[in-house]
C-alpha positions, 0 to 999 in steps of 0.5 A, spaced: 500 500 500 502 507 498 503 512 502 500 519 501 504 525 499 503 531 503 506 538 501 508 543 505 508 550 502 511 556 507 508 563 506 514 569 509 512 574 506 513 571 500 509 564 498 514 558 497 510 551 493 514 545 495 516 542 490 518 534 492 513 533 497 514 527 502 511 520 503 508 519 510 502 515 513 497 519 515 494 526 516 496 525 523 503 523 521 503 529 516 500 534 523 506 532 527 511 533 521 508 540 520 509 542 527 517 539 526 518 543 521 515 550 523 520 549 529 526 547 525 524 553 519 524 558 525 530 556 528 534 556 522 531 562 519 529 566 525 529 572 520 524 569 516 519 573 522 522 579 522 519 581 514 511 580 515 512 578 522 508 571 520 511 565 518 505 560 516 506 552 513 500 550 509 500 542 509 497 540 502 495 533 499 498 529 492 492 532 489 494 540 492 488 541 496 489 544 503 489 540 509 491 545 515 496 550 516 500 553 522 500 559 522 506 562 527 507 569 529 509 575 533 507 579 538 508 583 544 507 581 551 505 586 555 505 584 562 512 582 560 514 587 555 518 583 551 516 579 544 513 573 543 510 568 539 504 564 537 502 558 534 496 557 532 494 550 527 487 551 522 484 545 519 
């Protein structure tokens, strides 16, 4: 049995399609994979927040329909008066 393909845009200001895509079981696995991949993506490109202020993953399936997508952004916490971020998941 074959495993779906799920693909997984960014949008930071600027939409990028994802061009392979990844095999994974199901759109549990695919949810899990996403919140990996918003973690490691801010990590590694912090900057990627600091244009818009909002980094959002769209997790698609082989026929590029919209599954769900994090959207990630920054904000003020004021009783602390320092920034934030806040991660939110939509389906």
């Amino acid at each position: 049995m074959n495993m779906p393909l799920y693909y997984f845009d960014t949008v930071a200001g600027v939409h990028e399609q994802d061009g392979c895509g990844v095999t994974l079981p199901n759109d549990d696995a695919a949810r899990l994979e996403a919140i990996r991949f918003v973690g490691a993506s801010l990590a590694d490109r912090p900057t990627d927040l600091t244009g818009t202020g909002v980094f959002r993953v769209e997790v698609r399936n082989d026929r590029r329909e919209l599954l769900f997508m994090i959207t990630s952004f920054l904000t003020h916490d004021v009783e602390r008066d320092r920034p934030g971020l806040v991660a939110s998941i939509r389906h």
